[in-house]
Predicted model as a PDB file, atoms N, CA, C, CB and O in Angstrom, pLDDT in the B-factor column:
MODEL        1                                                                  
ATOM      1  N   UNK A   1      20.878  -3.041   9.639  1.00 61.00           N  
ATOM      2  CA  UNK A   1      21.182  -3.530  10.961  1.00 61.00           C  
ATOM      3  C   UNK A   1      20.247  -4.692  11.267  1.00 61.00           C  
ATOM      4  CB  UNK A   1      21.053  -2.405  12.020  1.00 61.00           C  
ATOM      5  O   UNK A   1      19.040  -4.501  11.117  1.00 61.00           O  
ATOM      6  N   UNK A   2      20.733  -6.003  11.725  1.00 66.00           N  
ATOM      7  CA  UNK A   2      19.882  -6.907  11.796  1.00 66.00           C  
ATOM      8  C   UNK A   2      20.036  -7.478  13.159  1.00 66.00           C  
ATOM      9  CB  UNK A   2      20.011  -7.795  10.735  1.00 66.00           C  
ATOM     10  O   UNK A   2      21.106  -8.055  13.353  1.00 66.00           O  
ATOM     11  N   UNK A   3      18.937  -7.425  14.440  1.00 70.00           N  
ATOM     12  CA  UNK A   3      18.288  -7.736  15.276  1.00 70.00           C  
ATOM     13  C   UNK A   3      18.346  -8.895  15.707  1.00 70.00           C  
ATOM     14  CB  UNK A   3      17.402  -7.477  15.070  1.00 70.00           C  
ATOM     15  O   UNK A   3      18.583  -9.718  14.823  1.00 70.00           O  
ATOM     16  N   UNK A   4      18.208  -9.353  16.850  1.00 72.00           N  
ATOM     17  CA  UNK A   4      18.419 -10.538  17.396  1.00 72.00           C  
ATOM     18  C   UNK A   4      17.547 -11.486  17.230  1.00 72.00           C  
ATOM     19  CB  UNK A   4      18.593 -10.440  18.514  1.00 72.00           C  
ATOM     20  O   UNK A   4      17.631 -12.700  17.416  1.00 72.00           O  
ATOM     21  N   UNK A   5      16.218 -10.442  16.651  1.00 78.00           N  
ATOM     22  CA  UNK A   5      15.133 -11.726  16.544  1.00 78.00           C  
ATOM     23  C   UNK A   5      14.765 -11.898  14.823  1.00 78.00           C  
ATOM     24  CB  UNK A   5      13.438 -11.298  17.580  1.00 78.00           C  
ATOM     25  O   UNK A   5      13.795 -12.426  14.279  1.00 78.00           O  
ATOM     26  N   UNK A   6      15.726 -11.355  14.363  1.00 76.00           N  
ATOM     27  CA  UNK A   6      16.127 -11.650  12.837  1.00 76.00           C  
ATOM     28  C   UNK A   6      15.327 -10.828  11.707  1.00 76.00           C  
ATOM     29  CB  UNK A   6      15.862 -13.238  12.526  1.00 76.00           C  
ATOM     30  O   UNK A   6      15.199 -11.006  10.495  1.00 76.00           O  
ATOM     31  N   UNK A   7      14.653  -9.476  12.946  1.00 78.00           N  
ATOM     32  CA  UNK A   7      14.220  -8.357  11.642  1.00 78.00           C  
ATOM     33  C   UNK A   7      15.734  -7.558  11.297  1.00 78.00           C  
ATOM     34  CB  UNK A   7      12.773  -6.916  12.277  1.00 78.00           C  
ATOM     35  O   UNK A   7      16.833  -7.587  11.851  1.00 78.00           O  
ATOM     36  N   UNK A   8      15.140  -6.771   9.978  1.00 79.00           N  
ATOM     37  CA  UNK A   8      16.340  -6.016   9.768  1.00 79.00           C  
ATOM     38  C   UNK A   8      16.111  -4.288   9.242  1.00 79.00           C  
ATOM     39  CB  UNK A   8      17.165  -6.917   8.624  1.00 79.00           C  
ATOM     40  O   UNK A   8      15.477  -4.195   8.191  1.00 79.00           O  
ATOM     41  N   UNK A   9      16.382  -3.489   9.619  1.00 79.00           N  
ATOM     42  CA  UNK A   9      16.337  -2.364   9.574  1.00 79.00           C  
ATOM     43  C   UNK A   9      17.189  -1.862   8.442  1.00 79.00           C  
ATOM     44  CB  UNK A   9      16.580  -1.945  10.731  1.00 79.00           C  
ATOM     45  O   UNK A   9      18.409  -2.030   8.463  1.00 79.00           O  
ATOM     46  N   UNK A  10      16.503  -1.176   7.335  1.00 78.00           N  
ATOM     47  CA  UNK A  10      17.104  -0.630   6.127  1.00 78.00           C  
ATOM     48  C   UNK A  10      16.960   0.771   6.043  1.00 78.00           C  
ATOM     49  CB  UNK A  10      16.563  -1.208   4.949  1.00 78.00           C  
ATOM     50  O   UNK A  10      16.043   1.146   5.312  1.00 78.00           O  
ATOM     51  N   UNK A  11      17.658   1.673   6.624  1.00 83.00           N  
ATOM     52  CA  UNK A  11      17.715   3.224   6.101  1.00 83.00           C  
ATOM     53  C   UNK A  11      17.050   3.498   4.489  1.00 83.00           C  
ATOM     54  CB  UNK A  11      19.481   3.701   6.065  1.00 83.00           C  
ATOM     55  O   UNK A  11      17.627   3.113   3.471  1.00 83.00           O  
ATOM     56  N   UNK A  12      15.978   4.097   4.490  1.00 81.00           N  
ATOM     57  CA  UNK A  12      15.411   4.160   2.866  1.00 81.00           C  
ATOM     58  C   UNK A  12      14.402   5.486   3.183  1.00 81.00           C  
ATOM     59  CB  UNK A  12      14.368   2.420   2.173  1.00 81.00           C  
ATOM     60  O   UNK A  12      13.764   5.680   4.217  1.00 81.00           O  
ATOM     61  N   UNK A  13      14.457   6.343   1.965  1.00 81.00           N  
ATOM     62  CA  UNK A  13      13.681   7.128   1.986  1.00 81.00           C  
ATOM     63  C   UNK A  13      11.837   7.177   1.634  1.00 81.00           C  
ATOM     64  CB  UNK A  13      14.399   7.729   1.367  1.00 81.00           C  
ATOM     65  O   UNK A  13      10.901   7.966   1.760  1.00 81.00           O  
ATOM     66  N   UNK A  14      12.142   5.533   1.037  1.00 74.00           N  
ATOM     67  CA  UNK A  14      10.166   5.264   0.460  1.00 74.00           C  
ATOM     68  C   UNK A  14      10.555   3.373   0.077  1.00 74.00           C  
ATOM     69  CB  UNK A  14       9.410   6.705  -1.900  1.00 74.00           C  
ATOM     70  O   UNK A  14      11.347   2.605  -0.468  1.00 74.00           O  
ATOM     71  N   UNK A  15       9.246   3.481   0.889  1.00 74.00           N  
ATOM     72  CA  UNK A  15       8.988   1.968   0.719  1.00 74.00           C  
ATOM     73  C   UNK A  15       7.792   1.459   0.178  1.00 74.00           C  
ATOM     74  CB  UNK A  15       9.062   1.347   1.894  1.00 74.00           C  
ATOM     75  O   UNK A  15       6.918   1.368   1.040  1.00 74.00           O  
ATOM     76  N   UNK A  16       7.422   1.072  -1.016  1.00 72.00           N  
ATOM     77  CA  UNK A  16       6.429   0.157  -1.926  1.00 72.00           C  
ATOM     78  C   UNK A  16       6.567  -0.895  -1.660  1.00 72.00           C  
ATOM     79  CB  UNK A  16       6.491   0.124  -3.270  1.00 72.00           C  
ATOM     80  O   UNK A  16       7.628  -1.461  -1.923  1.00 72.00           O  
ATOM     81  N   UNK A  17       5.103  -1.803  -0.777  1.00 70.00           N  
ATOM     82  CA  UNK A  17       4.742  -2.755  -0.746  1.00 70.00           C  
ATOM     83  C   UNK A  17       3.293  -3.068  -1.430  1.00 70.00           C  
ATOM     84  CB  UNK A  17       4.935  -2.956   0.379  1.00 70.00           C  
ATOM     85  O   UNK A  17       2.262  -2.466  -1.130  1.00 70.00           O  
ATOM     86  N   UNK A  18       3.373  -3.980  -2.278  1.00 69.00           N  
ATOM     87  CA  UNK A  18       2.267  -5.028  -2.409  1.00 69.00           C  
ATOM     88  C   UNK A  18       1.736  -6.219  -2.559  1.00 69.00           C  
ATOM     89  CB  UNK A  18       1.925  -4.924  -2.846  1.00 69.00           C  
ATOM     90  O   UNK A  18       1.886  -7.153  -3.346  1.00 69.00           O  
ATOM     91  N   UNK A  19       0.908  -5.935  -1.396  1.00 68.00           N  
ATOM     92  CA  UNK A  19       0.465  -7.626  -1.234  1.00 68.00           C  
ATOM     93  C   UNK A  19      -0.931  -7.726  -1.547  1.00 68.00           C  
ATOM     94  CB  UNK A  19       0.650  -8.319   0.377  1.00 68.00           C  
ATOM     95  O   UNK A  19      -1.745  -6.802  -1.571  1.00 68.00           O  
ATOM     96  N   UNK A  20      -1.123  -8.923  -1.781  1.00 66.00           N  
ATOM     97  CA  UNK A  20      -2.758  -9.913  -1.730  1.00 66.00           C  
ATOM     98  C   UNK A  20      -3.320 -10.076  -0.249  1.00 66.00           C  
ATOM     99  CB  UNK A  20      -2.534 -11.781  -2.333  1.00 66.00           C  
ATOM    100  O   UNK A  20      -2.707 -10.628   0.665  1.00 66.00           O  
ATOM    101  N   UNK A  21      -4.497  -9.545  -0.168  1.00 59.00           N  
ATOM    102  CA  UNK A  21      -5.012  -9.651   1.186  1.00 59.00           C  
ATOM    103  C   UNK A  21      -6.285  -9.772   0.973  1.00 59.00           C  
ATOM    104  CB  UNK A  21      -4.724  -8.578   2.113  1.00 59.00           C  
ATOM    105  O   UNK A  21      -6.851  -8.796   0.481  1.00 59.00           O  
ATOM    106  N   UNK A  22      -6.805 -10.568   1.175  1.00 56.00           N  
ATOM    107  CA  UNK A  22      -8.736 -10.629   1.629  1.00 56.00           C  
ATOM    108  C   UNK A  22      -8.982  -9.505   2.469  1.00 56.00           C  
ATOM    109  CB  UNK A  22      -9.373 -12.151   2.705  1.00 56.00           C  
ATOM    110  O   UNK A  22      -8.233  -8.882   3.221  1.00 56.00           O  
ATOM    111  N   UNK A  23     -10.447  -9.350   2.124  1.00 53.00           N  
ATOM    112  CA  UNK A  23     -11.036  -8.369   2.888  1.00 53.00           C  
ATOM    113  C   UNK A  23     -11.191  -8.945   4.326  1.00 53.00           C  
ATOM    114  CB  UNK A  23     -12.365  -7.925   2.257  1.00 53.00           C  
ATOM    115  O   UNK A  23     -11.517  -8.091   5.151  1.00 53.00           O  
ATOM    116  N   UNK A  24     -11.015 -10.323   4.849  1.00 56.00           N  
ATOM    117  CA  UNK A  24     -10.435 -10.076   6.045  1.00 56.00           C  
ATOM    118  C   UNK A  24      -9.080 -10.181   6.768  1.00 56.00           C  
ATOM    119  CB  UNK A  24     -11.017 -10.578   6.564  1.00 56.00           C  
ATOM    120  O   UNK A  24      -8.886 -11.076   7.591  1.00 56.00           O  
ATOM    121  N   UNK A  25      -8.339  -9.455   6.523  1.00 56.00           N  
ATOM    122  CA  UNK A  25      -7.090  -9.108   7.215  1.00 56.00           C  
ATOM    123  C   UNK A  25      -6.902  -8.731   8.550  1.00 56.00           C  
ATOM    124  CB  UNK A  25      -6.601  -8.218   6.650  1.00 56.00           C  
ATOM    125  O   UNK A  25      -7.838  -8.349   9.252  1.00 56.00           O  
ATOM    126  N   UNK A  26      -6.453  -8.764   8.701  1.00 64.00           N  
ATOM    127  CA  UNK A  26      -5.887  -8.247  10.270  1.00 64.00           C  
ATOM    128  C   UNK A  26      -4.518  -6.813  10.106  1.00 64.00           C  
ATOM    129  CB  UNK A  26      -4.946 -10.034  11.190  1.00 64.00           C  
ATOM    130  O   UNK A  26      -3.939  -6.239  11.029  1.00 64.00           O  
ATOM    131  N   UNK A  27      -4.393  -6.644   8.916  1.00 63.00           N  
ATOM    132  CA  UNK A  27      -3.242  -5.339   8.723  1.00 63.00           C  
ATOM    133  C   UNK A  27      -4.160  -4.088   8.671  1.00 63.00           C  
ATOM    134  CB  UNK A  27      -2.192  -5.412   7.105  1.00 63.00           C  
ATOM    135  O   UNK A  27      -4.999  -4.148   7.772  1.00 63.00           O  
ATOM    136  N   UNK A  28      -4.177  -3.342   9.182  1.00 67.00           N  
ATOM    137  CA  UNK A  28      -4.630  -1.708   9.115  1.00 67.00           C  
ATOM    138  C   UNK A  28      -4.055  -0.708   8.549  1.00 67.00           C  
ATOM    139  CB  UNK A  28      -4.699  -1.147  10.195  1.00 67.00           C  
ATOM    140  O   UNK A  28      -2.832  -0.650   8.674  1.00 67.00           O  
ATOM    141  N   UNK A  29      -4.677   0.248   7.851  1.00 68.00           N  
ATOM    142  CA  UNK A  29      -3.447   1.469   7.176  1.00 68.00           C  
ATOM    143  C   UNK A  29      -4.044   2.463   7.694  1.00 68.00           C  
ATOM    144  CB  UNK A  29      -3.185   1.761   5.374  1.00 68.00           C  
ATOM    145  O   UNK A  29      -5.118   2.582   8.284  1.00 68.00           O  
ATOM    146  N   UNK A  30      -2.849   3.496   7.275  1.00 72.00           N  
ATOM    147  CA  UNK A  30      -3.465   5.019   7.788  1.00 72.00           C  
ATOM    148  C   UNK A  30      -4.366   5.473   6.850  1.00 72.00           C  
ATOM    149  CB  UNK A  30      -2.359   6.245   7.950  1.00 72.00           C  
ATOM    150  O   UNK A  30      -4.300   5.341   5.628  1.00 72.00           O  
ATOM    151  N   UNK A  31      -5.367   6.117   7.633  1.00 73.00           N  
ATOM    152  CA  UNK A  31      -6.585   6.305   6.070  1.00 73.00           C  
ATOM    153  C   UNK A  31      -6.092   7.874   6.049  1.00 73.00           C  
ATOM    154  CB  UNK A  31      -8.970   6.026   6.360  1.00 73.00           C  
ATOM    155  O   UNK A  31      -6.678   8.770   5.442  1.00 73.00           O  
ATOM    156  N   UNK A  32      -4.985   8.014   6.777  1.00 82.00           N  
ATOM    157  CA  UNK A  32      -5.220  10.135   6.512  1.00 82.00           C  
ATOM    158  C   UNK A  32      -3.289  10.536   6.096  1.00 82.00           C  
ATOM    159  CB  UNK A  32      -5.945  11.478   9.027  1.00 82.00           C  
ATOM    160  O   UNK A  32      -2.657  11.592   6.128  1.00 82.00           O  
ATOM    161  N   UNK A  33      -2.995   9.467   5.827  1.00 81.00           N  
ATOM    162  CA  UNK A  33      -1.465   9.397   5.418  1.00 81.00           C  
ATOM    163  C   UNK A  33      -1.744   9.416   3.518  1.00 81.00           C  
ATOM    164  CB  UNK A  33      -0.529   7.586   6.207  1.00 81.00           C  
ATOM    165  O   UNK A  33      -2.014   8.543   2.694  1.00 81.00           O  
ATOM    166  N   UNK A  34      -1.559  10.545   3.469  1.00 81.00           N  
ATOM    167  CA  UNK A  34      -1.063  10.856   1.442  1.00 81.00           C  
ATOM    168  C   UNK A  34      -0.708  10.031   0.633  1.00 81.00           C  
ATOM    169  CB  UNK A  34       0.149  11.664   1.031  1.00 81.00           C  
ATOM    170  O   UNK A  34      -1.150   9.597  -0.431  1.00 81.00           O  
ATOM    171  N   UNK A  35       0.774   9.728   1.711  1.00 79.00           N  
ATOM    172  CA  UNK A  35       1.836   8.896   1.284  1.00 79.00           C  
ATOM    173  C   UNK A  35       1.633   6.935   0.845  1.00 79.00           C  
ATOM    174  CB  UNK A  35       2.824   9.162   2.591  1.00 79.00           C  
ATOM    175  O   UNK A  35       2.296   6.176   0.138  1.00 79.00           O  
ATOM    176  N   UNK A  36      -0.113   6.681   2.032  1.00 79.00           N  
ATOM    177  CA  UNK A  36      -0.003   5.278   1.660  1.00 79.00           C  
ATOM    178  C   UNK A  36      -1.594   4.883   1.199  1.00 79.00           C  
ATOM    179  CB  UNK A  36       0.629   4.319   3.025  1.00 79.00           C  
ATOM    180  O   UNK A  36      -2.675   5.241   1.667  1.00 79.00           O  
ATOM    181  N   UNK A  37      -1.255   4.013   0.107  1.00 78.00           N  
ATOM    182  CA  UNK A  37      -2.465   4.067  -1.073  1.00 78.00           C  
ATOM    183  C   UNK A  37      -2.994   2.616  -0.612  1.00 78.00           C  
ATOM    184  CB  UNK A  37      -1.884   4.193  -3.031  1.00 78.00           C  
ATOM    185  O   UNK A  37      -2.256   1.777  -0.095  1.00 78.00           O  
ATOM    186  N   UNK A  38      -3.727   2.515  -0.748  1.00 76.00           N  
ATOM    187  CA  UNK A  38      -4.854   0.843  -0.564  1.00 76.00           C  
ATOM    188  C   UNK A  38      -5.777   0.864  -1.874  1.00 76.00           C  
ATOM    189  CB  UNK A  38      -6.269   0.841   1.160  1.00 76.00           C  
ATOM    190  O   UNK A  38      -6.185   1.828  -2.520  1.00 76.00           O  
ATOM    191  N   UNK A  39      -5.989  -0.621  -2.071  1.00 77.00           N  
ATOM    192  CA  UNK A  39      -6.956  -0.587  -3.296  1.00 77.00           C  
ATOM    193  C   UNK A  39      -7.507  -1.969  -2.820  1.00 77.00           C  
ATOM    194  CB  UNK A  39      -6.230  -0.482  -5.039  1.00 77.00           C  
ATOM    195  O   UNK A  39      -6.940  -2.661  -1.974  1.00 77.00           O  
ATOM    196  N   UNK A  40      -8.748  -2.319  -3.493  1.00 76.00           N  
ATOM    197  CA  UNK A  40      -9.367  -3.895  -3.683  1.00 76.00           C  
ATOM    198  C   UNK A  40      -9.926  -4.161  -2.431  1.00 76.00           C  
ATOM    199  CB  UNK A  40      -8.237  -5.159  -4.051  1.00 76.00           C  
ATOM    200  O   UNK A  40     -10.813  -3.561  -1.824  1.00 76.00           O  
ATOM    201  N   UNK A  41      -9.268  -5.162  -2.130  1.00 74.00           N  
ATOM    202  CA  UNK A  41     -10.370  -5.743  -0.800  1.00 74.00           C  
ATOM    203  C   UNK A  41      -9.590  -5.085   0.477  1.00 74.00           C  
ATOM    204  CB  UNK A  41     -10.476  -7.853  -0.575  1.00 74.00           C  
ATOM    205  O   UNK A  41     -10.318  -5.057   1.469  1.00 74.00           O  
ATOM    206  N   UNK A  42      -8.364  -4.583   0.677  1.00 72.00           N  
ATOM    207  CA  UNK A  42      -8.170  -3.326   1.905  1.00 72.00           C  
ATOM    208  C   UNK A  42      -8.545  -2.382   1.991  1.00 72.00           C  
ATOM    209  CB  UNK A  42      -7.245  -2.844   2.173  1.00 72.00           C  
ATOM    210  O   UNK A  42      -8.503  -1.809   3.080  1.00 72.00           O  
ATOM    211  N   UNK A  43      -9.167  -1.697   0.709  1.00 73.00           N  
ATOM    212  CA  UNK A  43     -10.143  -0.274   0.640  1.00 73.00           C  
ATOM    213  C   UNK A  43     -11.394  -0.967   0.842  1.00 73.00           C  
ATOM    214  CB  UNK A  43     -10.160   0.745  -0.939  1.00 73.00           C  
ATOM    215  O   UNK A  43     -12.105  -0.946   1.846  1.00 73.00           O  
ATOM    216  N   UNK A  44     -11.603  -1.704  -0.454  1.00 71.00           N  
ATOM    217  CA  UNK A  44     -13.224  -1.500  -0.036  1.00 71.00           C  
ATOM    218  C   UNK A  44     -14.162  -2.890   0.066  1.00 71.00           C  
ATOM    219  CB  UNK A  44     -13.987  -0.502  -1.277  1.00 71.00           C  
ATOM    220  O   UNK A  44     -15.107  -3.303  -0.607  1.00 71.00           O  
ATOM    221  N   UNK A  45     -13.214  -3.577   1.609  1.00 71.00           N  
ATOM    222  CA  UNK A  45     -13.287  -4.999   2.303  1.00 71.00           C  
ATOM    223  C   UNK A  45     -14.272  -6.300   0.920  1.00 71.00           C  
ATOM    224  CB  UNK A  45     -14.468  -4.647   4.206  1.00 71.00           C  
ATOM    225  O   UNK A  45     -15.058  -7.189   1.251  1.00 71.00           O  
ATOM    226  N   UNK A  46     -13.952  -6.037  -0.178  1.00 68.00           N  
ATOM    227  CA  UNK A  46     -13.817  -6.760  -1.052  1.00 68.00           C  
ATOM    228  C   UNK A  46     -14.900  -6.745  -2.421  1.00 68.00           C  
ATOM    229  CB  UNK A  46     -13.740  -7.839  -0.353  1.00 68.00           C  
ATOM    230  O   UNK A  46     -14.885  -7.690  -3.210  1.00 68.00           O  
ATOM    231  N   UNK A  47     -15.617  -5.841  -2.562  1.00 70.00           N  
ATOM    232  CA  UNK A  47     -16.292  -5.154  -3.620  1.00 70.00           C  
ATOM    233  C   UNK A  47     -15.480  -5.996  -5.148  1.00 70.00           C  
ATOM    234  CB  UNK A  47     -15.985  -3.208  -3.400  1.00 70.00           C  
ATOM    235  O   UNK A  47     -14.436  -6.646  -5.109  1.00 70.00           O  
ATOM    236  N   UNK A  48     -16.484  -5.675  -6.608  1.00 81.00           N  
ATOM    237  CA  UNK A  48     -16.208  -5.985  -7.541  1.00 81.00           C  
ATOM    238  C   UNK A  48     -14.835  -5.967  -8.109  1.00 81.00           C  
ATOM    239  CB  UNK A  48     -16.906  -5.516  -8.014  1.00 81.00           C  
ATOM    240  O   UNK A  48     -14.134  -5.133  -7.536  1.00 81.00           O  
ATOM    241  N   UNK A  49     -14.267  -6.579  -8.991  1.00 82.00           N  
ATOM    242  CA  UNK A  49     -12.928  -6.914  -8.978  1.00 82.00           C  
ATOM    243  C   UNK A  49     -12.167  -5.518 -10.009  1.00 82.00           C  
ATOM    244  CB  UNK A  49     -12.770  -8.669  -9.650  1.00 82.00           C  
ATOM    245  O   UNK A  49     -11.044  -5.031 -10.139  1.00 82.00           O  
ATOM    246  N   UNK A  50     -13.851  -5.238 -10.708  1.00 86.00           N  
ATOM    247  CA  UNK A  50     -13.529  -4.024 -11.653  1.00 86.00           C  
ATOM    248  C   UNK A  50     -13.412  -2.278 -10.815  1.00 86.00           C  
ATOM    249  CB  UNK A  50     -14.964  -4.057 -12.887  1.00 86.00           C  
ATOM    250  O   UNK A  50     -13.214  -1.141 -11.242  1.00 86.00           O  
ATOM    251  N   UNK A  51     -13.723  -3.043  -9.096  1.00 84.00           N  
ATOM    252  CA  UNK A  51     -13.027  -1.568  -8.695  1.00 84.00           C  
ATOM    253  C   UNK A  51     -11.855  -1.814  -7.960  1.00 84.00           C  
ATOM    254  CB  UNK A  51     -13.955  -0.571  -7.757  1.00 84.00           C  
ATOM    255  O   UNK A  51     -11.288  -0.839  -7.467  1.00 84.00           O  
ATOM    256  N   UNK A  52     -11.462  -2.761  -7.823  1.00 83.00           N  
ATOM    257  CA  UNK A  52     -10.089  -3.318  -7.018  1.00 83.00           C  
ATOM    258  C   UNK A  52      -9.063  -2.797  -8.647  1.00 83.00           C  
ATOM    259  CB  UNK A  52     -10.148  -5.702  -6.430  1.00 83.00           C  
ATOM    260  O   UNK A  52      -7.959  -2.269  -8.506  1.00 83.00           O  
ATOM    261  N   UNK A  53      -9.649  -3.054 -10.049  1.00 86.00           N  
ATOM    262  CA  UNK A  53      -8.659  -2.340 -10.669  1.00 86.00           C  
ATOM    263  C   UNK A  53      -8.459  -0.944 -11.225  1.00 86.00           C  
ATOM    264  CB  UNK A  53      -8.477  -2.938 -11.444  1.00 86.00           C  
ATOM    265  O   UNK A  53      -7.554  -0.331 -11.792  1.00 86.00           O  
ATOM    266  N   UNK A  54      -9.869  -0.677 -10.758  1.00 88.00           N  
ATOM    267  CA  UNK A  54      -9.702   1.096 -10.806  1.00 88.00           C  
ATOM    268  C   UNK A  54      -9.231   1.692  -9.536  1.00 88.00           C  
ATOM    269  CB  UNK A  54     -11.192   1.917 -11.092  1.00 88.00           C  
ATOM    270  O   UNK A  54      -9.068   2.911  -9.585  1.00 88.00           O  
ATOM    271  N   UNK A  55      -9.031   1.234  -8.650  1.00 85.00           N  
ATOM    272  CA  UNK A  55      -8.303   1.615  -7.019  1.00 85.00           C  
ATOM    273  C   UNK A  55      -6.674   1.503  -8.133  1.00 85.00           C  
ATOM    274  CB  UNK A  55      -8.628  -0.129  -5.080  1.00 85.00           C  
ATOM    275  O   UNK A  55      -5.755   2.310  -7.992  1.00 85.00           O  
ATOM    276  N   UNK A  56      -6.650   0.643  -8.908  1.00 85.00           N  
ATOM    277  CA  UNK A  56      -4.783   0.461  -9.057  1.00 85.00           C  
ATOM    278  C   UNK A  56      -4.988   1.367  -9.816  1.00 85.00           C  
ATOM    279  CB  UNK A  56      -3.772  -0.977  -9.694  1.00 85.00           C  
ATOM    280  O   UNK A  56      -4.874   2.371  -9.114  1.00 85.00           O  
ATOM    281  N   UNK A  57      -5.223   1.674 -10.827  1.00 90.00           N  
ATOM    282  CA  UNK A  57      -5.431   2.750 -11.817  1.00 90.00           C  
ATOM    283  C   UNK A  57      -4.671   3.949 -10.968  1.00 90.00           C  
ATOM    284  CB  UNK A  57      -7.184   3.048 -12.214  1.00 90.00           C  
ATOM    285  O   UNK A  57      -3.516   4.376 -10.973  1.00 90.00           O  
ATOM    286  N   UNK A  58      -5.902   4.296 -10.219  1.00 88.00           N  
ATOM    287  CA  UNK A  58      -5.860   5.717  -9.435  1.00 88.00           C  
ATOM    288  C   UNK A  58      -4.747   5.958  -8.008  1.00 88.00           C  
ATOM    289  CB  UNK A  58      -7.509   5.920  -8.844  1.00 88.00           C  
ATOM    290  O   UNK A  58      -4.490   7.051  -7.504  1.00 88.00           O  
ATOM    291  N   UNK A  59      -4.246   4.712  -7.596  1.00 85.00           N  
ATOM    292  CA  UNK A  59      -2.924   4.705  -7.203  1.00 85.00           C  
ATOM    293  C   UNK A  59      -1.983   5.080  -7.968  1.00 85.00           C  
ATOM    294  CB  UNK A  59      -2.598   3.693  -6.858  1.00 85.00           C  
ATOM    295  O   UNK A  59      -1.417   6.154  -7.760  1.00 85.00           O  
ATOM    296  N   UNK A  60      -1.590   4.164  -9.131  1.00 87.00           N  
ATOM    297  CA  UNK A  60      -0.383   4.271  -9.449  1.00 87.00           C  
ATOM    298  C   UNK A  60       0.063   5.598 -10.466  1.00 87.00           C  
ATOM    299  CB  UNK A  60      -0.121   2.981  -9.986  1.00 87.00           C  
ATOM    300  O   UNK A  60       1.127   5.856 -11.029  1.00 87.00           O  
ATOM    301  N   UNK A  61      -1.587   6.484 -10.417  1.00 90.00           N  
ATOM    302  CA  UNK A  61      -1.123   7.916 -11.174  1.00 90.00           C  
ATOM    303  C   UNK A  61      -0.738   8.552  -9.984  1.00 90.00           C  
ATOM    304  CB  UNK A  61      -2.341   8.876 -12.098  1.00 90.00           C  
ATOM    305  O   UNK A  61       0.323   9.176  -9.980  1.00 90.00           O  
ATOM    306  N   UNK A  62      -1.442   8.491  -8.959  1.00 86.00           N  
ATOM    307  CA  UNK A  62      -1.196   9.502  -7.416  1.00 86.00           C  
ATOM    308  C   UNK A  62       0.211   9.016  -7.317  1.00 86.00           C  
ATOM    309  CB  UNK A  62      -2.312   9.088  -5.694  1.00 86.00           C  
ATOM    310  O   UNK A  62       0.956   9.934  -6.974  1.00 86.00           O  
ATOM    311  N   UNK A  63       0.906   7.727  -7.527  1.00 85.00           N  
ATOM    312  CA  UNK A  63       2.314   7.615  -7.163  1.00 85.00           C  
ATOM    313  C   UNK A  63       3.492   8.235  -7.990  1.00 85.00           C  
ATOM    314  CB  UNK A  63       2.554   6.286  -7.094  1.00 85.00           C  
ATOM    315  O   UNK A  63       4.523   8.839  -7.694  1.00 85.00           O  
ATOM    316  N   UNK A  64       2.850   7.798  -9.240  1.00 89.00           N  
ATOM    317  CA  UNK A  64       3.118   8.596 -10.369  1.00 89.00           C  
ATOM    318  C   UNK A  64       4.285   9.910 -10.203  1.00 89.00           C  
ATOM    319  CB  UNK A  64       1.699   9.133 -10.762  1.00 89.00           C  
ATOM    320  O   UNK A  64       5.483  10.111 -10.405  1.00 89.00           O  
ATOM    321  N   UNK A  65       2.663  10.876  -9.527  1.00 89.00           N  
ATOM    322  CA  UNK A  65       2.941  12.190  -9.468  1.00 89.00           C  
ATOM    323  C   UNK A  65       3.830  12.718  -8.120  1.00 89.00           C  
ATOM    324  CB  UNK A  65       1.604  12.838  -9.568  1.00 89.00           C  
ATOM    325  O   UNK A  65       4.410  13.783  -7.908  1.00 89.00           O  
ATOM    326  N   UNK A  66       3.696  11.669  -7.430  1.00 84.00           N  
ATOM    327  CA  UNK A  66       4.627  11.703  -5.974  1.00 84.00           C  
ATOM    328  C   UNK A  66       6.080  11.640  -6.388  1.00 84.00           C  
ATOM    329  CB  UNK A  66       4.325  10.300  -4.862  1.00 84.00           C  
ATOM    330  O   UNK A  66       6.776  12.651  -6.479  1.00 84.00           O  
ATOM    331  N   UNK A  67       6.532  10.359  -6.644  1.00 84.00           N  
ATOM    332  CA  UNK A  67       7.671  10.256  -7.320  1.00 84.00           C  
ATOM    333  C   UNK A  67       8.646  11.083  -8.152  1.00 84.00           C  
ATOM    334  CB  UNK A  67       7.416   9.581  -7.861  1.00 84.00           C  
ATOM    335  O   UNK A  67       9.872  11.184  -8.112  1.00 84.00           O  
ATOM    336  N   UNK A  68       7.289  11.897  -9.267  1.00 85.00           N  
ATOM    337  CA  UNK A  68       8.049  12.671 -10.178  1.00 85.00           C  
ATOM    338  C   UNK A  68       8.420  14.032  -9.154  1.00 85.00           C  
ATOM    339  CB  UNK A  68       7.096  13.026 -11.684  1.00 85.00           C  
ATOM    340  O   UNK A  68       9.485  14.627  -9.319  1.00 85.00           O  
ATOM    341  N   UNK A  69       7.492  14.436  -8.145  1.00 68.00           N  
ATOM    342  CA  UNK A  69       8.271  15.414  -6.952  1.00 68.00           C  
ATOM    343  C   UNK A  69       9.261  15.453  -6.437  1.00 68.00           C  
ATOM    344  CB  UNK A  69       7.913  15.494  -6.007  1.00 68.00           C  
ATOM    345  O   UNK A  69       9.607  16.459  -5.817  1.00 68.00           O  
ATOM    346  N   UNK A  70      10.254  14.029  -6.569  1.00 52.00           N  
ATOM    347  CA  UNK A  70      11.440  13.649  -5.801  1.00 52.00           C  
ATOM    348  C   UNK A  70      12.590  14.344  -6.806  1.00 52.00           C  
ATOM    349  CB  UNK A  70      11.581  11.848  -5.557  1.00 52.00           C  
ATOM    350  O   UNK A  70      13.786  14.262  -6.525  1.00 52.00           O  
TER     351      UNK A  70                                                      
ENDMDL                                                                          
END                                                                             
């Protein structure tokens, strides 16, 4: 369904987004939601690059195992 001010609303049961963001952003996540994972400079406002890829590591097994629940 698409809106007058030209968003559009998609019925979906799970939504994967990722973006590039500096540790200063202005987007916020839920830190107590299961369901949504942060890594790099939105977890940890911009620390070594070798834990921005162990944050992906340890996401994409936690999604992993989410997924295979469906």
């Amino acid at each position: 369904m698409r809106t007058a001010n030209g968003t559009e609303t998609i019925a979906c049961d799970m939504v994967i987004v990722a973006i590039g963001q500096g540790s200063g952003t202005e987007l916020t996540w839920p830190q107590d939601d299961p369901r949504v994972f942060t890594g790099g400079d939105c977890a940890n406002g911009g620390a070594e690059i070798v834990n921005a890829a162990a944050d992906g590591v340890a996401a994409a097994k936690k999604i992993h195992e989410m997924l295979g629940r469906t």
